[in-house]
N, C-alpha and C positions, 0 to 999 in steps of 0.2 A: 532483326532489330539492329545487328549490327551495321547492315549496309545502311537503314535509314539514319543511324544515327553517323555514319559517314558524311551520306549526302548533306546532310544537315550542316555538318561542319564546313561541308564545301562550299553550301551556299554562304555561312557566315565566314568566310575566308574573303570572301567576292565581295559582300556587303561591306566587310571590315575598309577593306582597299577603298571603294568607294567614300566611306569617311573620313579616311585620312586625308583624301587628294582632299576633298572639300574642307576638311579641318586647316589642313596647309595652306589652299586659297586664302581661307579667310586670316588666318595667321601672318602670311605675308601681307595680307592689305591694310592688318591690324595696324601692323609695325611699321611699315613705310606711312599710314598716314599719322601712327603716335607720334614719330619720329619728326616728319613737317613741322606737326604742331607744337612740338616741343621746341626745334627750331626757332618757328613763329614768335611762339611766348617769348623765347630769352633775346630774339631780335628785337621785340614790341618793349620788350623790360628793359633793354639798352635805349631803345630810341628815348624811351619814359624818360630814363635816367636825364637822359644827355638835355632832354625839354626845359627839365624841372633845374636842371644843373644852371641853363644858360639863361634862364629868364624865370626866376623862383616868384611868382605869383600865383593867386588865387586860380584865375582861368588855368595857367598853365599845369597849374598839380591835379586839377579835377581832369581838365582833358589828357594829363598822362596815366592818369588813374584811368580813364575811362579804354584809353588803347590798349594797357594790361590787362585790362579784365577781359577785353574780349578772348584774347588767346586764352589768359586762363577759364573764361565760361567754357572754350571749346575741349581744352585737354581736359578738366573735368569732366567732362559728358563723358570724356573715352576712356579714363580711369578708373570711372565711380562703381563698377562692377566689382575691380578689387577688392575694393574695404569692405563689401557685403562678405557674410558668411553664410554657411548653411551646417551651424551647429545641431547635434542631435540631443535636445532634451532629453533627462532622464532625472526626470523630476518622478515620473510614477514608475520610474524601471527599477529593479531588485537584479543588482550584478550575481551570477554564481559564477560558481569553482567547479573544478574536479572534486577538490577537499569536501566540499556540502553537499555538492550531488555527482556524486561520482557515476550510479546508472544513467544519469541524461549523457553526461559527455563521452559514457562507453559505446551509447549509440553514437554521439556525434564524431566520434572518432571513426568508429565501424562504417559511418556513410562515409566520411572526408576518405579514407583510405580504400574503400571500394571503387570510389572516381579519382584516387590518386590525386586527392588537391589539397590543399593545406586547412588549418583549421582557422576558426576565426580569432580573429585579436580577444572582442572581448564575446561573453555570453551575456544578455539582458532577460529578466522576463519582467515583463508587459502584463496590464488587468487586459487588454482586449481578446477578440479574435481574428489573430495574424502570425504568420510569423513573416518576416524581412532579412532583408541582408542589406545594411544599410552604412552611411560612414559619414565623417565628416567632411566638408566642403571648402576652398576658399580659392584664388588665385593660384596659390602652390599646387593645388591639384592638378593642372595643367601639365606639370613637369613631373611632380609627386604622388600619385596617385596614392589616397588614405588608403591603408588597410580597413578590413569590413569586418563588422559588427555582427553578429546572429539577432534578433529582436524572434522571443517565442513568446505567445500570446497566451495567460492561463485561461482566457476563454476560450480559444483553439483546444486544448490541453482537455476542457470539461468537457468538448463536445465531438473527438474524435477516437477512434479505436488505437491501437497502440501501432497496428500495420498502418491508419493512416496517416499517424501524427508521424511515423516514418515516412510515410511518401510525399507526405506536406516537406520536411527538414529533408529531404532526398532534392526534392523541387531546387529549396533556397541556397543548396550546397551545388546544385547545378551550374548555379550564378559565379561561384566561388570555381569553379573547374575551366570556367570559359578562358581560353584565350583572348578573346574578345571583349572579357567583361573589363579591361584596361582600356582596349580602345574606345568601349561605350562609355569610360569614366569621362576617357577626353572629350568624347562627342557632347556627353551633358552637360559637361562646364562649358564647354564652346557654346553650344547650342543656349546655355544658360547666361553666360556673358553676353552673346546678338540677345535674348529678349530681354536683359535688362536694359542695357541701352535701347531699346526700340518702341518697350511699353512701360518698363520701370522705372517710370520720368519722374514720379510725383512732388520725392524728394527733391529731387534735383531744379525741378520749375521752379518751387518755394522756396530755394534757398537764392535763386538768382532774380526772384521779384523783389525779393528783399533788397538784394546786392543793388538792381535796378532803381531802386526807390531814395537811395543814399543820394542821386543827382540828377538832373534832368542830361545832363552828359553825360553821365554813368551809361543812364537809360539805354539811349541812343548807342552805344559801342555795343551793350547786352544785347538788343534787340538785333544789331547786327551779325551778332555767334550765332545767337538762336536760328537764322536766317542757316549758316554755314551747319550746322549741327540738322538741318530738317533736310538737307542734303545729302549731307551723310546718312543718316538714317534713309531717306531711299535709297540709296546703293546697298547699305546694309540688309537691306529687307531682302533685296534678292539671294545673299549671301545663304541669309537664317533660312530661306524658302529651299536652298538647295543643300545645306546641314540637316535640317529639321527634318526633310523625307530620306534622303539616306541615312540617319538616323532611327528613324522610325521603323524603316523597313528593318534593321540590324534588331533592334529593339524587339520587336515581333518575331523575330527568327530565333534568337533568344530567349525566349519563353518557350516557344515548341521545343527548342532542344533542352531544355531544363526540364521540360516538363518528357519528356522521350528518356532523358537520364531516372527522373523521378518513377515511372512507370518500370525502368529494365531493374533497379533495385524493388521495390514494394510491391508492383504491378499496376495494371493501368487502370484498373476498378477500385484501389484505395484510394488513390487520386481524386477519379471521377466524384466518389461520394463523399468525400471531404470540402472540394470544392462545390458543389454544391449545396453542401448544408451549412456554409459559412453565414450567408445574408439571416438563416432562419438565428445562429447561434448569434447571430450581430444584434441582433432586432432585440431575443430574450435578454439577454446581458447588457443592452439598452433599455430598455422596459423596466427589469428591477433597479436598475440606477434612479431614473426616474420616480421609481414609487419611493423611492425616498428624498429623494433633491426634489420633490413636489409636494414634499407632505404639508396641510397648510393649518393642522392643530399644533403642530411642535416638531420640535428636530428630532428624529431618530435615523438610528442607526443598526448597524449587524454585526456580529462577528468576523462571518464569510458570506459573501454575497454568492461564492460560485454555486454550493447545492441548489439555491434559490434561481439559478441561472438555469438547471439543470431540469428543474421542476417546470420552467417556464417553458424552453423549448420543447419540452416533451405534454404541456397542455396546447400551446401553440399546433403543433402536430395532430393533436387530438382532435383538432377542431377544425383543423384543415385534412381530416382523413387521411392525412400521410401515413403508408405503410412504415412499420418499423424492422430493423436487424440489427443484430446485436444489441439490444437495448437502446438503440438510437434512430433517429428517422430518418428514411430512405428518402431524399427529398428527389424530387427528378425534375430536368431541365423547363418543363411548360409552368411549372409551379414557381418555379425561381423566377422566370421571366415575366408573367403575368405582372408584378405591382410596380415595374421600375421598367417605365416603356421612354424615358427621358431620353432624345439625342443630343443635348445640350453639352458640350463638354467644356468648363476654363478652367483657371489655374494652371498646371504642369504642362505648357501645351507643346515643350520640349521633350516628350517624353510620350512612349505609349507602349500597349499592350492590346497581346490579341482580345479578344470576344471572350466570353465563359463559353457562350456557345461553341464558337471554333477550337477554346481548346479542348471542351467533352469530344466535340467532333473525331480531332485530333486524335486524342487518346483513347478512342473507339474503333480508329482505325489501326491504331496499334496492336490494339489488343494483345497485350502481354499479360501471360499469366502467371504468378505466383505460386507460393503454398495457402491453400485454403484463413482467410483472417478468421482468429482464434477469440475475436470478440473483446478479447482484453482490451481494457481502459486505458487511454492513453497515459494516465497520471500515475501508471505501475513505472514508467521512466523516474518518479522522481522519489527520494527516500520520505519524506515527509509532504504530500502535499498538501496537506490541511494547517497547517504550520505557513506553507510560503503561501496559502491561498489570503490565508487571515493578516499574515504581513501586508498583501497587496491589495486585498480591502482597506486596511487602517488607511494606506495612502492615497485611497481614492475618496476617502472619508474626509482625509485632511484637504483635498485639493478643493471639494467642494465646500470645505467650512462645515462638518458636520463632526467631526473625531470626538469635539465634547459633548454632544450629545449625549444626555441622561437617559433617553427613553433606548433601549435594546431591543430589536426585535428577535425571535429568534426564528426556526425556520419555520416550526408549525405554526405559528402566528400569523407570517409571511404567509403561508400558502393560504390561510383560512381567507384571509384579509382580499390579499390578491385575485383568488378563483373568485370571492363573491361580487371585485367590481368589477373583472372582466368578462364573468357572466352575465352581468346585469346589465353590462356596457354591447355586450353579445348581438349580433342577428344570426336569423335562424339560418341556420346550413343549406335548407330548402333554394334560399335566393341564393347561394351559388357566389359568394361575395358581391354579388351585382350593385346592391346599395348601402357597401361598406364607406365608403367614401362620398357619398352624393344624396340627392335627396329625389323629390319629383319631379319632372320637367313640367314646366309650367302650361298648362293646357285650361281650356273649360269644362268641365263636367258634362255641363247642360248641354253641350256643341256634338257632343262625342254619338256617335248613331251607331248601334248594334248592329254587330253583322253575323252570319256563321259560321266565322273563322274557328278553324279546327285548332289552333296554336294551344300547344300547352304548357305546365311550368319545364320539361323539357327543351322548349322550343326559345321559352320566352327569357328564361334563365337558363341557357346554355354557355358554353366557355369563349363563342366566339361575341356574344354580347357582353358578358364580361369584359373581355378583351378590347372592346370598342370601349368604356367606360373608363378603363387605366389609362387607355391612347390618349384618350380628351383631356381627360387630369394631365398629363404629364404635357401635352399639347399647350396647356394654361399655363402651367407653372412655366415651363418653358419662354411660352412669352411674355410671360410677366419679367420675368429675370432679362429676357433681349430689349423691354423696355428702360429697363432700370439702366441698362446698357448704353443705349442710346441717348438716355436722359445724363447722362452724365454720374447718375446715383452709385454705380457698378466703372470703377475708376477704369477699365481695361481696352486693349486696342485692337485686341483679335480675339477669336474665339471657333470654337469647332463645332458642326452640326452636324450630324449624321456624316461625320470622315469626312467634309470640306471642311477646308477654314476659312469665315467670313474676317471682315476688317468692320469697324464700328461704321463707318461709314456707309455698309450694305445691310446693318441691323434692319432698317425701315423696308426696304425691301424686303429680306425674309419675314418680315411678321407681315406685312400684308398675305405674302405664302400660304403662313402657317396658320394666318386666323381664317380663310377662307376653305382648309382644309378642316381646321376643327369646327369650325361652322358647319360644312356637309358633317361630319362626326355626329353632333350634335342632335340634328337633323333624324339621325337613323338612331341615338338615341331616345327621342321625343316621340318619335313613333313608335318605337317597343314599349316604353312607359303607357300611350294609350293603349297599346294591345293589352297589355298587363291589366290595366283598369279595366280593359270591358271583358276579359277573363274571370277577373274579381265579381264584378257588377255581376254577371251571369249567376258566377256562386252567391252571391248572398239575395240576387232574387229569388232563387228556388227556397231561402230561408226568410225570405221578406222583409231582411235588412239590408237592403241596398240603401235607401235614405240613410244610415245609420253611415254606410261606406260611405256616402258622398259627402255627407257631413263631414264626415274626417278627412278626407280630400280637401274641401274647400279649407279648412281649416288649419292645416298644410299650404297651400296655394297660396293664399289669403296673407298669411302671416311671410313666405318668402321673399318679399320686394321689401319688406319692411326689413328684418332679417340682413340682406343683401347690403341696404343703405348703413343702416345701423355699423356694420363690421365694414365697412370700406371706410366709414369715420373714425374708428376706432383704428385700424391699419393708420391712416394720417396723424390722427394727434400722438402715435407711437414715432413716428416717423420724425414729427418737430420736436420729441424729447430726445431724440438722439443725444444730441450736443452733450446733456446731461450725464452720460455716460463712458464722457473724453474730455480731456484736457483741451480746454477753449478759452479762449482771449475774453476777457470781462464783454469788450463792447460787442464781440459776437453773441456773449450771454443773455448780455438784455436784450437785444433784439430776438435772441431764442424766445425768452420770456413772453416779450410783444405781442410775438406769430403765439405761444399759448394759450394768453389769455384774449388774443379775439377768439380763439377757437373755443374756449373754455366755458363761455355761457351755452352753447350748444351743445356741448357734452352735458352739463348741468340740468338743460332742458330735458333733453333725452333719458337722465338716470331718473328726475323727479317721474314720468311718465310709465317708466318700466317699473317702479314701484309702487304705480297706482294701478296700472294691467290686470287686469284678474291672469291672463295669460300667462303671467309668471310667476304670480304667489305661489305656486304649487311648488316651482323650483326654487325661489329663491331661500337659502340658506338664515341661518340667526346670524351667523357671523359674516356673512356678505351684509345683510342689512346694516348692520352696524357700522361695517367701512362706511357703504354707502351715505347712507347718514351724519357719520362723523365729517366725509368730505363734503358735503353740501351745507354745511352745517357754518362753516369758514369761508372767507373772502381770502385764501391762503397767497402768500407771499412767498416765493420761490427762491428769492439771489436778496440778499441786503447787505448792505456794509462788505460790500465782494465775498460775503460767503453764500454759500449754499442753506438754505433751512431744511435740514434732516427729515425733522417733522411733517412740514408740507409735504416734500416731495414723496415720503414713506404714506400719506395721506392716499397723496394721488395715486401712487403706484399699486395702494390695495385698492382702490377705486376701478382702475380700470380693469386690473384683473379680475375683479367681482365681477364686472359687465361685461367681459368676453367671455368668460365660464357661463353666467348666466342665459347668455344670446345663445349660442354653443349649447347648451344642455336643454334649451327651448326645443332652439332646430331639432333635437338630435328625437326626444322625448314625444314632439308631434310627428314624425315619423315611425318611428317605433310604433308608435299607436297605432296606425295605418297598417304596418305589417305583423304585430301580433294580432291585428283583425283578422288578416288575410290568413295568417297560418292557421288559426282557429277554423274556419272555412273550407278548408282546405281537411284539417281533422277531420269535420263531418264528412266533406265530401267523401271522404275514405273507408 
């Protein structure tokens, strides 16, 4: 252990080196071309002067106004990094002490002095599942490097053993030991200053169209910085291009050795099963947020959302057959990776980390072992945690507007409530999650010609068609987002796929790619779907309801193009109320309004029809009808007298939610049908 955790340091010795030479590159080129332009300006600011001084008329102060600006559009481009920050909220965070929890910090003292590194400035806990080492940001970092924060997650806390929630805080204090982790401060703010300047324009475009607009010779001087600043930015690109990978590679090397330190304190199997059952403990402690921030009778609320967090992942578990230990679920690598098959990466794109895969990998091959984990609760570190658990619900209560809430749930309620619409929301185990997410692929019935195929529900719902149906999802979503991209909708200039980095400009290329690869996907799902059918068909002729199966088939089929249109309409008129949900200029308003209400008799059309359907009387609710009703009811007025009417748009907004719920519980309700056919079928067959 020792010698790798040598090597380790040697390779991030090598790494380091290479970031500094590229951080000084780009520092010296920073500063000789600050320096010009700074230059520039106060030459251009003199010349101004001496114009307006020697011949003080109209032309002459707009055209010296217009000379100043340009140098000033340019040094702004190069200083507007500065003034950003990257402050750490701590709006839902709970600072402790040694004084209130003196067992947490005896651990967190017992790791910092095991890896001889200091301790952190402050301690936070967090409602989520994480813990961080995090700090604040700004220019002075460059010279200053913040001291770092601990951030410990009480959803971490609920869903890890006490040996893990040490190897997790062994991990984050790894960060805290690095030599390194100063140079990788500098690299991120470097690295963070090139993508602001490079893709973080937005501000800066808007304040200089404006600037632009003051004069048609203004214009003319702006337009010419612009020209000198898109300049600069190619040269810069190269720079960020050779920051950003030696960066990344340092950044990577640094996680293995965190995680190398993390496994010689804890061992490498409390790790392993921490990390992976993070996404399951994310998703539960998601879900009951949810059932409350969804509730759509009235506001309620909890004491402590964590036991309810706890109940969740261990029903989640249930139902996905994960093995348990220690009271908790053994989640393993094929499981974690199955429902998040997305290579889409933006946002931090100065920044990365390895794979989960590579670091199970990783820390598999380490194999360090400990003392036997004694099962204990992660939450024996803290003196009271049902005390700070209920402090940090109130503040998740308050964040979402729910703290006044009069209705209280408490847990047994919770769970009664919960298990029966997640059951009911349920498919059967049988299919293998295969049509958790999806419905039927669109085929004919009547077309389909029986054969002798031996395939069974082994074959047909196996992990690797599974796995073909998560690719294609994430395949979509995928492209949908690189359209948004290229549309301009999704404001950004680069982006990462599968470990390249595209420029906006090669979006249309990759998605021709990727639609032609989910297309064959597709393909091999649409054909398992009719294997499935004539598997089906087979069983319910031996019972003489096969007409009965097709029927429901078609009936399914039938209703998916409709389905399909309906909720792509529904996506658009969400899309033009945007505005409504941001500070906008009155004349952008009414023209929002305009693009509305052409759309808005076709919405109208559509809900009048869905309420005359026999297809969805079954679903449709008393209190969706009534929205329903109440918005059709009105020729409502959205903006008058430059306000907003509350009314309307609180109209509209149950409207349309009424009809994505009910479209959505259509879908979901003529599938179901289809597959508790099939399981029933399948009973007899047995």
């Amino acid at each position: 252990m020792e010698q790798q955790l040598i090597s380790s340091a040697d390779r991030i010795r090598k790494l380091s080196l290479s970031v500094i030479l590229s951080i000084i590159l780009f520092i010296i080129f920073y500063t000789i071309v600050t320096c010009i332009v700074i230059g520039l300006t106060i030459g251009l600011g003199y010349v101004s002067f001496l114009m307006v001084a020697t011949d003080p008329n109209t032309f002459t102060i707009l055209l010296a106004g217009g000379v100043i600006s340009f140098g000033l559009a340019i040094l702004l481009f190069l200083i507007k990094f500065i003034f950003k920050k990257n402050i750490l909220n701590t709006d839902l965070f709970i600072e402790v002490s040694e004084i209130n929890e003196p067992k947490l910090f005896k651990l967190v003292k017992t790791i910092a002095n095991s890896i001889n590194t200091s301790m952190p400035k402050k301690v936070f806990i967090s409602p989520d599942v994480n813990a961080a080492v995090t700090f604040n940001s700004n220019f002075l970092s460059l010279f200053f490097p913040s001291r770092k924060n601990l951030i410990i997650g009480l959803g971490l806390v609920n869903s890890t053993t006490a040996d893990e929630f040490k190897a997790v805080l062994a991990h984050e204090f790894g960060h805290f030991s690095q030599g390194s982790m100063r140079v990788g401060s500098y690299a991120y703010y470097a690295n963070y200053a090139l993508h602001n300047m490079l893709y973080d324009n937005i501000d800066y475009y808007s304040i200089i169209k404006k600037w632009a607009r003051v004069h048609r010779v203004i214009s003319f001087f702006i337009a010419a910085a612009v020209k000198v600043v898109q300049g600069l930015q190619w040269i810069l690109k190269r720079f960020y291009s050779i920051v950003n990978r030696s960066y990344s590679k340092l950044s990577i090397e640094m996680e293995f050795q965190s995680d190398s330190i993390s496994a010689n304190i804890a061992g490498s199997r409390a790790l392993i099963t921490s990390l992976l059952r993070l996404d399951l403990a994310a998703s539960a402690l998601s879900s009951v947020i949810n059932y409350y921030t969804h509730s759509i009778k009235e506001p309620i609320k909890t004491i402590n959302i964590y036991p309810q967090q706890r109940y969740v992942i261990d029903l989640f578990a249930r139902t996905n057959k994960i093995n348990f230990e220690n009271n908790l679920p053994l989640v393993n690598l094929s499981f974690t990776n199955r429902f998040n098959k997305s290579k889409l990466k933006i946002g931090e794109q100065w920044a990365s980390h390895p794979t989960l895969k590579d670091r199970v990998a990783n820390l598999e091959k380490l194999n360090i072992t400990t003392t036997k984990d004694e099962g204990k609760p992660a939450s024996e570190y803290f003196v009271n945690i049902s005390a700070i658990q209920e402090k940090s619900t109130n503040k998740v209560f308050s964040y979402y507007k729910l703290n006044k809430a009069t209705c209280v749930k408490d847990t047994s309620d919770f769970v009664k409530e919960f298990t029966r619409e997640y059951e009911s929301n349920q498919i059967n185990g049988i299919f293998n999650n295969y049509y958790n997410e999806k419905g039927m692929s669109s085929f004919n019935p009547d077309q389909i010609i029986l054969d002798n195929s031996n395939k069974g529900i082994a074959d047909l719902f196996n992990d690797e068609m599974t796995n073909l149906v998560y690719t294609s999802i994430a395949l979509r979503d995928d492209i949908a987002i690189l359209n948004n991209i290229a549309n301009n909708e999704i404001k950004i200039k680069s982006f990462d796929y599968d470990g390249v980095k595209y420029n906006k400009k090669q979006c249309r290329q990759l998605i021709t790619r990727l639609e032609q690869e989910n297309y064959d996907l597709e393909e091999k799902i649409k054909n398992n779907d009719i294997e499935i059918y004539k598997y089906f068909f087979r069983l319910a002729e031996q019972e003489k309801t096969e007409g009965l199966l097709k029927e429901k088939y078609l009936a399914f089929l039938n209703f998916h193009p409709e389905f399909k249109e309906k909720i792509d309409f529904y996506i658009d008129i969400i899309k033009s109320i945007y505005f409504m949900q941001q500070p906008t200029p009155f004349k952008q308003i009414e023209e929002g309004i305009k693009i509305l209400k052409e759309k808005e008799d076709k919405f109208k059309k559509y809900i009048s029809r869905l309420l005359k359907d026999e297809i969805y009387k079954k679903i449709i609710k008393e209190d969706q009808k009534k929205n329903l009703y109440l918005y059709l009811a009105e020729d409502w007025i959205y903006f008058e007298n430059k306000k907003y009417n509350n009314e309307a748009i609180k109209a509209l907004s149950q409207a349309l939610h009424a009809y994505h719920v009910i479209l959505l519980e259509t879908f979901y309700q003529l599938k179901k049908d289809i597959l508790n056919f099939e399981v029933d079928l399948i009973k007899i067959k047995d």
